[in-house]
Every structure is written in C-alpha cells, then in structure tokens.
C-alpha positions in Angstrom: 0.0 0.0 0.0 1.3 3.5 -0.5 2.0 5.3 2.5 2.9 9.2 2.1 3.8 10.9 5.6 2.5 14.6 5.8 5.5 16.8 6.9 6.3 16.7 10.8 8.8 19.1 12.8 11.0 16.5 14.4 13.0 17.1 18.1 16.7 16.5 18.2 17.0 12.7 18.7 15.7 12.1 22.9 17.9 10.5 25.2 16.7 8.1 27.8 18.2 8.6 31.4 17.5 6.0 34.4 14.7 8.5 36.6 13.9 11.2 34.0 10.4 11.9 32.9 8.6 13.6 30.0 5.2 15.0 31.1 5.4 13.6 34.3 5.4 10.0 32.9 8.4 8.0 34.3 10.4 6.4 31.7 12.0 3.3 31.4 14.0 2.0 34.9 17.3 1.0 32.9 18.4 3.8 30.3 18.3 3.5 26.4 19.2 6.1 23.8 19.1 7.2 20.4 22.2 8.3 19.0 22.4 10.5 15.7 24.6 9.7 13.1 25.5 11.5 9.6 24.1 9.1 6.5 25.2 11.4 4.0 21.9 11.3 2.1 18.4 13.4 2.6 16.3 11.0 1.0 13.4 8.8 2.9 14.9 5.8 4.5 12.4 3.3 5.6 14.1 0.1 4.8 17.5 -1.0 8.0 18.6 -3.9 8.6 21.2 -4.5 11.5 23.8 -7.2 10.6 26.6 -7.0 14.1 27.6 -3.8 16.2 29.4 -2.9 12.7 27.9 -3.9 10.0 24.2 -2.1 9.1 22.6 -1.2 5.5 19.8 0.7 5.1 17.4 1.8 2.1 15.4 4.3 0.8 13.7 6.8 -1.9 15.7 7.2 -5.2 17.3 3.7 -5.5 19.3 4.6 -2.1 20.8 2.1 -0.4 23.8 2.8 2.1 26.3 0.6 4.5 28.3 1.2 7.1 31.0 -1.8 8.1 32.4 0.9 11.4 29.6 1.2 13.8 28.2 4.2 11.8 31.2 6.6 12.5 30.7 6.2 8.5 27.9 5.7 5.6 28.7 5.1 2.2 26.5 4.8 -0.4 26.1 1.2 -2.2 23.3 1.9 -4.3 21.9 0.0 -7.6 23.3 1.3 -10.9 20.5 2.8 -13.0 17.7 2.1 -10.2 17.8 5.9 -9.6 13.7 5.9 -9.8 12.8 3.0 -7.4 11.8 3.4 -3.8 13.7 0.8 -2.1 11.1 0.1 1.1 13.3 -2.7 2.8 16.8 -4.4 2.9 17.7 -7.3 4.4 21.5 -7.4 5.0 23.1 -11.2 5.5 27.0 -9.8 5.8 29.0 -6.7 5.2 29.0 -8.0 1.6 25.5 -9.5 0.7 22.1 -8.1 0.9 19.0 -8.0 -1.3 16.6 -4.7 -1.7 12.9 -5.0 -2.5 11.3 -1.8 -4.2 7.7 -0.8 -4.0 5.7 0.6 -7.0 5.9 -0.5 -10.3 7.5 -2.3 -11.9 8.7 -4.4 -8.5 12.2 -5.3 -8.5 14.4 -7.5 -6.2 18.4 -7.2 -6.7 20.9 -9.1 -4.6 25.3 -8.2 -4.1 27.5 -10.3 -2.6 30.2 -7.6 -2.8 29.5 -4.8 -0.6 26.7 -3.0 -3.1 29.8 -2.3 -5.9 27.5 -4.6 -8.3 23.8 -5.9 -8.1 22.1 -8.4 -9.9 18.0 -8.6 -10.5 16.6 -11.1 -9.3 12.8 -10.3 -9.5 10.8 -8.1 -11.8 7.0 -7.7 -12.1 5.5 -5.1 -13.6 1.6 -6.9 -13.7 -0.8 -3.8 -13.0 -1.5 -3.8 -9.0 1.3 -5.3 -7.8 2.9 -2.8 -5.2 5.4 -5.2 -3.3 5.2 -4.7 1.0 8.8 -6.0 2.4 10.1 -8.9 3.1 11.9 -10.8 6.0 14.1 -14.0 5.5 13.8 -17.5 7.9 17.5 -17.8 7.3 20.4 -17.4 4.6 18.5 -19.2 1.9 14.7 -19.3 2.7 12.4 -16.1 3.3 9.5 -14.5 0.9 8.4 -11.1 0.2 4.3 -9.7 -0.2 2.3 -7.7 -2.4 -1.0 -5.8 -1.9 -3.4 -8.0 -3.5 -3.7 -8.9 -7.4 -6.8 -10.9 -8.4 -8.0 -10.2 -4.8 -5.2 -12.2 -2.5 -2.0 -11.3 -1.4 0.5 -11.8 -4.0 3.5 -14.1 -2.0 6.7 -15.0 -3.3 9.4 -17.2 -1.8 13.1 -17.8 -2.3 14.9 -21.4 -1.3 18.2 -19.3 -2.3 19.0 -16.2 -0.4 16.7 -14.1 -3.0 18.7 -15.1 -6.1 15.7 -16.6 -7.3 12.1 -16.4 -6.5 8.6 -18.2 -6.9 5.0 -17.6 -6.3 2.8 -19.2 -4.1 -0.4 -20.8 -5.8 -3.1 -18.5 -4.7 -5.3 -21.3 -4.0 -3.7 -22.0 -0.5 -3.6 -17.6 0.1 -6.7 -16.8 2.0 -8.8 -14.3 0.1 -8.3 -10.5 0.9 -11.2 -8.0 2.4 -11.8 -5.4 -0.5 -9.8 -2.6 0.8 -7.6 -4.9 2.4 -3.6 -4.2 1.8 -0.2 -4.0 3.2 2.1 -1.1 4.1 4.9 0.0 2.9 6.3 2.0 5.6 8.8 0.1 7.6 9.5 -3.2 5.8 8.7 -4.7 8.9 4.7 -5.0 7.9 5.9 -9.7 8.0 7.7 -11.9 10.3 9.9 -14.9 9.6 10.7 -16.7 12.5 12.2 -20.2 13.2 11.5 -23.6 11.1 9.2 -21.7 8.7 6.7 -19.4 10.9 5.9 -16.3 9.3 3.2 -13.4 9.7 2.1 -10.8 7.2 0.3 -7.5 8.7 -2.6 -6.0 6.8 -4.6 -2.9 6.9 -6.6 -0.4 4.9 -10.5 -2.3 5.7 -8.8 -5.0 7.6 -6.5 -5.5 10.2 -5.6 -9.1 10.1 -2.5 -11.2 10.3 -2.3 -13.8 7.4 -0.1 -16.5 9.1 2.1 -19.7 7.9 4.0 -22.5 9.9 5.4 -24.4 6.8 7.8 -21.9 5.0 4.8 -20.4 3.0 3.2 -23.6 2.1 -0.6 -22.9 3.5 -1.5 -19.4 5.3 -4.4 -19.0 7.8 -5.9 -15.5 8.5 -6.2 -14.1 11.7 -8.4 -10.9 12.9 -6.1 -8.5 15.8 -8.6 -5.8 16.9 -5.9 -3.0 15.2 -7.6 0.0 14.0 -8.6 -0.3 10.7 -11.0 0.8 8.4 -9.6 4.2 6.3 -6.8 3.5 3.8 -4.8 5.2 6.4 -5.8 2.6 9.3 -3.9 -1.0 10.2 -1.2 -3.2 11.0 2.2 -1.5 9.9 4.4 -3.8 11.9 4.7 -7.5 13.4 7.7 -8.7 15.8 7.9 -12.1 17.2 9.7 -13.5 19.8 9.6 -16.9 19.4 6.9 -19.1 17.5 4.2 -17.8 20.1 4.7 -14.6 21.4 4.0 -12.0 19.3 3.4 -7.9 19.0 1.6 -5.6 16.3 1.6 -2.1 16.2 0.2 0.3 13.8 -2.7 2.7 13.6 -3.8 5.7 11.7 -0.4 7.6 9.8 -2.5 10.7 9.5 -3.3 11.1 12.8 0.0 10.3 14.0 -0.8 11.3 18.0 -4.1 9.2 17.6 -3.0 6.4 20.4 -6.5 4.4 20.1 -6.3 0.8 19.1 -2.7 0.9 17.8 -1.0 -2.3 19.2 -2.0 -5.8 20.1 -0.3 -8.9 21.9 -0.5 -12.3 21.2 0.8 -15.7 23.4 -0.5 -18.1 20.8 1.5 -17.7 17.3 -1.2 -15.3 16.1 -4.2 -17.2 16.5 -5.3 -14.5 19.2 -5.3 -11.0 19.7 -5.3 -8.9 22.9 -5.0 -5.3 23.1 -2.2 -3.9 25.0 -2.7 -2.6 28.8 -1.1 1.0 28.4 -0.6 1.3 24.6 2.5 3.6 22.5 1.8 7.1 22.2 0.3 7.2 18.8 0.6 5.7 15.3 3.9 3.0 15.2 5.3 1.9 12.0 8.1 -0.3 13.3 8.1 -2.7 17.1 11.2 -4.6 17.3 12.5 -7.0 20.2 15.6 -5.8 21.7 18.5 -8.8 22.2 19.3 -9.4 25.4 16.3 -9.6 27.4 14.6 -12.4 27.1 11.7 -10.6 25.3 10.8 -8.6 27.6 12.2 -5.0 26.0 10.9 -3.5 22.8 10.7 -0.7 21.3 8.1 1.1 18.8 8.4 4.1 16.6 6.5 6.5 14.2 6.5 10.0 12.9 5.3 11.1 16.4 7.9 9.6 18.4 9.6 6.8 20.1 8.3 4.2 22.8 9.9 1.3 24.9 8.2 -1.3 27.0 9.9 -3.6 29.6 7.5 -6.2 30.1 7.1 -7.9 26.5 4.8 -5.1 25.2 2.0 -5.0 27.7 2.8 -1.3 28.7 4.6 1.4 27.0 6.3 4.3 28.3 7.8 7.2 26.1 10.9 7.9 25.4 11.7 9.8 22.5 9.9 12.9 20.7 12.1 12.5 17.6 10.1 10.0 14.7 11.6 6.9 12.9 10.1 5.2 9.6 12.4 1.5 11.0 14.1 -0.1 13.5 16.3 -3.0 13.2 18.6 -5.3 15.7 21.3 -7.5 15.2 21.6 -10.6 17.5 24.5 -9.4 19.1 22.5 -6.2 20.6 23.5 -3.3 18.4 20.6 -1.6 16.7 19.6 1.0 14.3 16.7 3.6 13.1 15.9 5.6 9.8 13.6 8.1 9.4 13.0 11.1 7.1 15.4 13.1 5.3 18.0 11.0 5.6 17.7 10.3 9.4 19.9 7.7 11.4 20.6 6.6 14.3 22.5 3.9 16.6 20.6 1.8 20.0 22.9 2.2 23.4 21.7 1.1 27.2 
C-alpha cells in the first residue's frame, strides 16, 4: 500500500536517562538512547537492517541504499546502478558483503550483491498492474519470501529457497482471500515476520486488520483478525515482531493522525491465533516494534513519525521515550541496533 507521511517538525533525537520523565510519565528503569549519526543522504529511508555492532545497510527513496562496516562513525553509499527511480522500502543485509533490496511501485524489482553494493544483480521483476510489493523478512540465509497488496484479490506471496537469487509464487489457491480494501504497508518493511523452522506473519490494513499467518515456510496461510484500527486506507497493521513461535506484537494505527493512540498495538501468546489489546498502549501511530537482544523478550521498542516508545515487560505497557520520529528499527543478534527516518535520518541503540 502506498503510505505518504505529511510533513512533521522533528525534536533533536531524545535521550533516555534511568529516573527522568517527559510530562510527568516516568520512563524506562534501565536507560536507552538514540544516537544521531550523519548518513550522508536526505532521502526517505524506511528500509534497515542491523547485521553485528558494525555492520548495518539501510534503504530508501531514489534507489538509495547505504552501508556502514564501522559502527556508523561512516555511511557510504552502495546503491543499484540505474535504479535511480525506485523506492527501495526494505533491505535485508546477511553480511557486510551480501544483501537484497525490494522496491515498492511498479515495476517491482528485487536485486541481490554479494560484494558490498559495488554490483547488483535482479533477481525479480514484475510489472503486472496492482502489484505494489510490502517488504520482506528472510527464515535464514537461503529461505524467506516477500508480499504484495493483493492482485486478483489475494496477497501476491513469493518465496526464495536461495538467499533471494531466485524467487517463486505461491499458488493463490492456498492464500486466504483478501477484504476489499484490504492491503499492506509499505512503511517500515517490517509489515511480516519470519521466525524459526518456517513461521511467518504478514500484517494487513486499509479495511482490515488481520495477520495472514504460515507455519510451513509459505506452504498454506491462515488468517487471523487482531482488533488494530482499521478501516480508512490510512488505518492498520504496519508492523509485526515475534519473539519466538508464540509470542507476538503488532503495532500500527492511523499515519494521518500520527498522536491518535487508540487501538494501535496488540499482543499475542498463541503464534497469532489471538489478539489482545495492550494494557497501556504507545503514544500514537507506530510503523516499526522490534525485540531488543538481550532480554529475554521482555524490551521492545516502537516508533513513528510522532515519536519513540519502549516497553519492559514484553509489550504490555509502553512508556515514552523519544519525541524525535523513525520510519524502521532493526537489531542484530548481538544487541547493536539502528533507526531511519526522514530526510536522511539515522541513528544507533545504546543502554
């Protein structure tokens, strides 16, 4: 689906200090920051993706794509050669030298390096009228898939048994049949889930807010309703973080009313079957949620356009901590983290 931000006047990036408060709200009891960092580019990043506490790439409007292999003291570009008009909505980053980038719009395009970014190589094109291609997530170094707002009126899902060097539809037969109105977001590339031996989740939003789920590496999906807002284009599910193969958070909401905190993230403790609202939700519309390493899934944090949020008890209750918006979040096993935003935004995760 295509998601256009309205212009917002962003805070310096927030720090997070053990004690302090914002409006009287106390934040988080262990600290966590934000820390800016110079990308070298002003175009919309919405695609990161966190390989170690050195290696990140991240994507974005105008065929960007940049990488950093020094903890993000620099960014260099990496970008495709004569991709100059895609929007590159997600990356996902398997070393300092290999990633693939997935473009919205038309026509869709998937490209994969295995040298840093010095050379890409297509490995998916369709230009079929209504395709608009989501994000993607990968199970591991050779399996993942990728979505599209629905064509024919299901989800378009591909998969790759290769690292992305080749891809291949799912029958739509076993792809449960979409609401009209019913899409995906492009906003965060974090919309799906791929977790374990073959679970994956795919957000939706628009008339629906509804997980579409597999267990078998995109074999058969189920469909799942969450309770997330929904209803206006604007409205759904722009994000979905597991844990593990049963503990699960959404987050989303309503982009143009980016302070609107009503019905805008969901838990659930049986692999998506179930839905519960949260106790004490974020602090408006979240395009990215995102585990942090490290303790036992019990930290995460959500962003948006209108700010930043952490919770400490695996995303029952959420406390703010940031004014300044993100588009993504990402985190490498090893802890380290980054987020993108607008105009070429960046930052690095500390606690």
């Amino acid at each position: 689906m295509r998601f256009v931000c309205f212009a917002l006047v962003l805070t310096a990036v927030g720090h997070c200090a053990v004690g302090c408060t914002v409006a009287g709200v106390r934040r988080s009891p262990e600290p966590a920051a934000w820390s800016a960092q110079t990308s070298g580019t002003t175009v919309s990043l919405r695609g990161v993706s966190a390989v170690d506490s050195n290696v990140c790439w991240a994507s974005g409007a105008d065929g960007t794509v940049i990488r950093t292999v020094d903890a993000g003291v620099s960014w260099h570009s990496a970008g495709v050669v004569g991709a100059e008009t895609l929007d590159f909505r997600d990356v996902h980053a398997f070393s300092r030298d290999s990633a693939v980038v997935l473009s919205a719009g038309l026509p869709a395009k998937v490209y994969r390096t295995d040298d840093g970014g010095s050379t890409w190589h297509e490995t998916y094109s369709n230009q079929r009228d209504g395709v608009f291609f989501d994000a993607f997530d990968f199970w591991d170094e050779r399996r993942g898939f990728a979505f599209s707002d629905p064509v024919g009126g299901r989800l378009l899902i591909i998969v790759t048994s290769d690292g992305g060097r080749s891809w291949s539809a799912v029958p739509p037969a076993v792809i449960p049949a979409a609401n009209d109105g019913e899409a995906g977001f492009a906003a965060s590339g974090t919309c799906l889930d791929a977790f374990g031996a073959g679970y994956g989740w795919i957000g939706t939003g628009g008339s629906s807010a509804r997980v579409v789920r597999t267990r078998d590496w995109g074999s058969t999906w189920s469909v799942h309703d969450t309770g997330i807002l929904c209803g206006e284009p604007s409205q759904g599910i722009f994000s979905v973080a597991f844990y593990d193969d049963q503990h699960g958070v959404v987050v989303g909401g309503d982009y143009k009313e980016d302070r609107r905190r009503e019905r805008n993230a969901a838990r659930t403790v049986d692999g998506g079957a179930t839905w519960t609202p949260v106790t004490v939700p974020p602090g408006g519309f979240r395009s990215v949620v995102a585990y942090v390493p490290g303790h036992a899934g019990r930290r995460l944090v959500a962003a948006g356009t209108s700010g930043c949020d952490i919770s400490d008890d695996g995303g029952s209750t959420w406390i703010p901590m940031s004014a300044s918006g993100y588009h993504s979040v990402s985190f490498a096993r090893d802890g380290a983290g980054w987020s993108v935003g607008s105009g070429g935004r960046i930052a690095r995760w500390s606690e």
